[in-house]
C-alpha positions as CSV (number, residue, x, y, z in Angstrom):
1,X,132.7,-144.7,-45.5
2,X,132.7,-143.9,-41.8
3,X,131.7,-140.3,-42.9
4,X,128.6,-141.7,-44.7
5,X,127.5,-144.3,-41.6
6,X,127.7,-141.1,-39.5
7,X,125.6,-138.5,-41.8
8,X,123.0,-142.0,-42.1
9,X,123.1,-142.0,-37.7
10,X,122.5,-138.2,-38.1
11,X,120.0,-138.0,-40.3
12,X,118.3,-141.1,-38.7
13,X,118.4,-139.2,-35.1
14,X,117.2,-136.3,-36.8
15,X,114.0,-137.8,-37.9
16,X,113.9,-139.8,-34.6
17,X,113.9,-136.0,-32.8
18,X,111.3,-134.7,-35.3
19,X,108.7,-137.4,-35.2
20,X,108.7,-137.0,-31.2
21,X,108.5,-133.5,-31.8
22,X,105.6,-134.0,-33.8
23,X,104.2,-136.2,-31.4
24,X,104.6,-134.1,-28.1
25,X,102.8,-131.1,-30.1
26,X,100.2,-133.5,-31.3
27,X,99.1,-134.3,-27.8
28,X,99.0,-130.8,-26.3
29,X,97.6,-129.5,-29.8
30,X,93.6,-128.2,-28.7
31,X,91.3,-131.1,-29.6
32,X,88.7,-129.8,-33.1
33,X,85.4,-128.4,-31.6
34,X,82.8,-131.0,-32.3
35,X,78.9,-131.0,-32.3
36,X,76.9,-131.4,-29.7
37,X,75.4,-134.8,-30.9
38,X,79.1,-136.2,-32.2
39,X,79.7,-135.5,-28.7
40,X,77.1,-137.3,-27.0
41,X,77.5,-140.3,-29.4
42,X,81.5,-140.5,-28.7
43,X,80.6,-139.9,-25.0
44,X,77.9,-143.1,-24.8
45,X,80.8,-145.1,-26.9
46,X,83.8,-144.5,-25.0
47,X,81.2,-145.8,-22.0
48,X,80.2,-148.7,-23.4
49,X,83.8,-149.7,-23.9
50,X,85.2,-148.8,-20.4
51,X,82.1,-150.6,-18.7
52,X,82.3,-153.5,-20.6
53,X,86.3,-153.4,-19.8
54,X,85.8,-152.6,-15.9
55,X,85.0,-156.6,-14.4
56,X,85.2,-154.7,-10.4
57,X,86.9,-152.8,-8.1
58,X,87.6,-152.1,-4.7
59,X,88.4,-148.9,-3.0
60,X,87.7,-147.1,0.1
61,X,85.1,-144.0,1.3
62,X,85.1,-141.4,3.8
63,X,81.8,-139.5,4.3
64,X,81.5,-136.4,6.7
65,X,78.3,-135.3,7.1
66,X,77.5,-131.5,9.3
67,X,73.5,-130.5,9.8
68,X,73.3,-127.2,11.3
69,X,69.7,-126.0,11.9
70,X,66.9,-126.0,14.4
71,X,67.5,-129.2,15.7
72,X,71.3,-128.0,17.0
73,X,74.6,-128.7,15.2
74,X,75.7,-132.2,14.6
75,X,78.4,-134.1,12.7
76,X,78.4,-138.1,11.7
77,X,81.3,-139.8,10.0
78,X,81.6,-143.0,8.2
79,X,84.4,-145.0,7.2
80,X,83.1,-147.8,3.9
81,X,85.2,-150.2,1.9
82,X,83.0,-150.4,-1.2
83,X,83.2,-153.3,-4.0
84,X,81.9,-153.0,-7.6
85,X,81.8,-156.8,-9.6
86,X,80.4,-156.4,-13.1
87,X,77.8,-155.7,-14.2
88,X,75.3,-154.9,-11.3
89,X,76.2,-155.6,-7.9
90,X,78.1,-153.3,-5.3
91,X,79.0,-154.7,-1.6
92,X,79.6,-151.9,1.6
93,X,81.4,-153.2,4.3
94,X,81.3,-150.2,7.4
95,X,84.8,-150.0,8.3
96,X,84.3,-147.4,11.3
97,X,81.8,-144.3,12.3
98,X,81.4,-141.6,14.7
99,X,79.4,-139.0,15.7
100,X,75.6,-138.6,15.7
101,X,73.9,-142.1,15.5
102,X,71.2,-140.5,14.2
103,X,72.5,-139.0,10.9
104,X,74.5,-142.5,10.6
105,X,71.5,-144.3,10.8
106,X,69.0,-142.0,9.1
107,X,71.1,-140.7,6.5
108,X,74.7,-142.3,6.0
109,X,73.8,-146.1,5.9
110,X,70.3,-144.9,3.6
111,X,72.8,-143.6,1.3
112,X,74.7,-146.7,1.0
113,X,71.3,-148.8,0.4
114,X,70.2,-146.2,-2.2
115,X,73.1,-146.7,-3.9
116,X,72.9,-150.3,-4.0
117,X,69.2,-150.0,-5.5
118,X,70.6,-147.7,-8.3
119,X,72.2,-150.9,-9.5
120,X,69.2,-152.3,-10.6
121,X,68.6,-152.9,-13.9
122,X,65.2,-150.6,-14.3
123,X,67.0,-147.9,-12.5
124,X,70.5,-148.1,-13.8
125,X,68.5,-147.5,-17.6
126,X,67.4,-144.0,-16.0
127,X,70.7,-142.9,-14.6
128,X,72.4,-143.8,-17.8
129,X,73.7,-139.9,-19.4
130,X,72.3,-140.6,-23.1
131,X,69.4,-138.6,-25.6
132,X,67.1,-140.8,-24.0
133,X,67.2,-139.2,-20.4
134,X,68.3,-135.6,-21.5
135,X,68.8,-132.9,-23.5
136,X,72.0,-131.7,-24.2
137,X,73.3,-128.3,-24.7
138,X,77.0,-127.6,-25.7
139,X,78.0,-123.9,-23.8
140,X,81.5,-124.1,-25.2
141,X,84.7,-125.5,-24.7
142,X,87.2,-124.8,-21.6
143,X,90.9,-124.8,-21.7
144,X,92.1,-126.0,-17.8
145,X,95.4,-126.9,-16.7
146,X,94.3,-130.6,-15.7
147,X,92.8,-130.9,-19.8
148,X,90.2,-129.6,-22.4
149,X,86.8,-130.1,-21.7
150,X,83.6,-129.9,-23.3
151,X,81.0,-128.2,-21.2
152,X,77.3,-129.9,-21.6
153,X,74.0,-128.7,-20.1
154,X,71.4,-131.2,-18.8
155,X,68.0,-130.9,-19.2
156,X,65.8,-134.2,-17.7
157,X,63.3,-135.6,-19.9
158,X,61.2,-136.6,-17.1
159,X,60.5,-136.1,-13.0
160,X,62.6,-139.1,-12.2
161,X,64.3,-139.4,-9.1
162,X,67.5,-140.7,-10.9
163,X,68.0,-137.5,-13.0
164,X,69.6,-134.5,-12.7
165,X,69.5,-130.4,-13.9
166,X,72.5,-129.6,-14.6
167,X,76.1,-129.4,-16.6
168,X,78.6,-131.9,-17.0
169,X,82.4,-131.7,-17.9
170,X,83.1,-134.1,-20.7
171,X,86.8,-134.9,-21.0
172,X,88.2,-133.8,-24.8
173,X,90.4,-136.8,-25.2
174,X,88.9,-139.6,-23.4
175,X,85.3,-138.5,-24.0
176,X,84.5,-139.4,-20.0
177,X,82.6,-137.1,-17.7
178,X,85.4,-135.7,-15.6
179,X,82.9,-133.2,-12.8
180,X,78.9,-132.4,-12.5
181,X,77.1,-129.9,-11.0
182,X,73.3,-129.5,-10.8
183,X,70.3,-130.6,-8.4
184,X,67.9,-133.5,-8.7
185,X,65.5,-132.8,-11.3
186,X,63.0,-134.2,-8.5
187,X,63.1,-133.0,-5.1
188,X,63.6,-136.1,-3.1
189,X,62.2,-135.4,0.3
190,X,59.3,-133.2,1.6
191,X,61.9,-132.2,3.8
192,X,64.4,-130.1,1.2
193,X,63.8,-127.2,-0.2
194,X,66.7,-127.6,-2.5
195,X,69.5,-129.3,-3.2
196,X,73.2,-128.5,-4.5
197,X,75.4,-130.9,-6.0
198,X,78.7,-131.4,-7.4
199,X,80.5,-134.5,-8.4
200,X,84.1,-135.3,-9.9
201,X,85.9,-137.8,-11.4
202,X,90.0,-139.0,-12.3
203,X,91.3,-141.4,-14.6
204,X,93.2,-144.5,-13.0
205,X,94.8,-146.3,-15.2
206,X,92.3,-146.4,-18.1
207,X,89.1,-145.9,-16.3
208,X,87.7,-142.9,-15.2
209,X,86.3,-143.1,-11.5
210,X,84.5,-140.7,-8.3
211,X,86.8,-139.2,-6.5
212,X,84.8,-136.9,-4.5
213,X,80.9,-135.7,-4.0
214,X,79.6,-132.5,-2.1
215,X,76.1,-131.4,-1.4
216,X,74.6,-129.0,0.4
217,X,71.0,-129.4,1.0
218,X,68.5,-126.5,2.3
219,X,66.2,-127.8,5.1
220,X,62.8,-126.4,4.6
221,X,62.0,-125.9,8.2
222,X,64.9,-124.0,8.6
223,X,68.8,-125.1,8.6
224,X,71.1,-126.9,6.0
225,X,72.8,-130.4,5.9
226,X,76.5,-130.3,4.2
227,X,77.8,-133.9,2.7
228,X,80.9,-134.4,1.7
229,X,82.4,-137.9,0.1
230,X,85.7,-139.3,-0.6
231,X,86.9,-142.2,-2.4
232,X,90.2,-143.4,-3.0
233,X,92.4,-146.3,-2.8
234,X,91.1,-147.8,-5.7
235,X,92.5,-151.3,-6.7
236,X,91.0,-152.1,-10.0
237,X,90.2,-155.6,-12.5
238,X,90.0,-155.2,-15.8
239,X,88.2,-157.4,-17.9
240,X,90.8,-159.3,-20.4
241,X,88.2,-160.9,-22.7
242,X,85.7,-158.0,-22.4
243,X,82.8,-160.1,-21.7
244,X,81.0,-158.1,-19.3
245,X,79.1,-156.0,-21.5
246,X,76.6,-153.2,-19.1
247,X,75.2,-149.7,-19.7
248,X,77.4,-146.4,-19.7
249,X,79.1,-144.7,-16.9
250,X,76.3,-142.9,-15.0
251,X,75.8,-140.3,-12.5
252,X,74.6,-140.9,-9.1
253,X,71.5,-141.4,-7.8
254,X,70.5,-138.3,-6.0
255,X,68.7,-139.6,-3.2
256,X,72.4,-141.3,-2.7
257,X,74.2,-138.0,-2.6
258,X,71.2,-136.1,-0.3
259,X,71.8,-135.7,3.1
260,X,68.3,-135.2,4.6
261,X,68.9,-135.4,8.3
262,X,65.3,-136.1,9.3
């Protein structure tokens, strides 16, 4: 009898061991190559969900800002505590800043008010990543130590100033756009002759959010303007009755992410 409990607690452990095994192997197991449009579709979904889940947050910003050119070298920094409530409205509060007034005046602080006019309902339509704004592309699939992503090329339908040329990352698991690289597909200054950006995102907790921006923008009259932004510190509310239904995750408005230093 005793024998027979303890072949029942072996074999019982055994399948135990085997069914984590199978498991662990699923989850690391390459995810099946998919279309570009079952992409796309699965993409505008798991957006949907995760913006009508998201009810705010709160997190913190640096941006460092360096314009070299024919008006001399100078640097601005900016210290913002940012606040997201569902479904439209964001809140800056400047913490601290330093250096140039100028470029904190002309172009820090105009980045935060661009932002905040993105959030309109008209314009948050046109930043939205879906068949309606662009085409999409599928280049191929890349194997990276931080996951498996589907790489996407963006061509804009239309001129606007709230879309992008470009490629985006699309995570294989969670379907969420994990980096972007590219240039507004309208140049938004007389000013710039061209602009270079690149944008990434990490999952906290079950939402995927920025974690840093970089452009570099070419001055036409000569000299560059170098923008870098950090965010962090995130502290999160989840909506428990999911009644806070909005658009999907979008990109940011490129005017926001533009230094222009004029």
């Amino acid at each position: 009898m005793n024998f027979r409990r303890c072949d029942r607690r072996l074999l019982l452990a055994l399948w135990v061991a085997l069914a984590a095994a199978a498991v662990a192997e699923d989850s690391v197991r390459p995810p099946t190559p998919l279309a570009v449009d079952a992409i796309v579709n699965r993409l505008m979904a798991a957006n949907a969900r995760r913006a009508r889940d998201l009810r705010g947050y709160r997190g913190k910003r640096t941006y460092r800002l360096d314009y070299h050119g024919l008006f001399g070298s100078h640097h601005a920094e900016m210290q913002v505590e940012a606040v997201y409530n569902a479904p439209d409205s964001k809140s800056f509060r400047v913490v601290s800043r330093s250096g140039s007034t100028l470029l904190v005046n002309r172009v820090l602080l105009k980045l935060l008010a661009s932002e905040q006019q993105a959030q309109q309902e008209q314009n948050r339509q046109q930043l939205e990543i879906s068949p309606q704004n662009y085409q999409f592309t599928l280049e191929g699939m890349q194997h990276a130590p931080d996951g498996d992503f589907y790489l996407l090329d963006l061509a804009p339908r239309s001129k606007s100033p709230y879309v992008y040329r470009g490629k985006i990352w699309v995570d294989a698991r969670d379907f969420a756009v994990a980096r972007m690289q590219g240039e507004p597909a309208k140049n938004p200054s007389l000013w710039v002759s061209h602009t270079y950006m690149e944008y990434r995102w990490a999952r906290f907790g079950e939402f995927w959010l920025p974690i840093s921006n970089h452009s570099l923008t070419q001055v036409r009259m000569g000299g560059k303007a170098d923008l870098t932004i950090d965010y962090g510190e995130y502290q999160i509310q989840v909506s428990a009755s999911g009644d806070h239904p909005s658009p999907g995750q979008s990109l940011p408005d490129p005017s926001a992410v533009t230094a222009d230093p004029h």
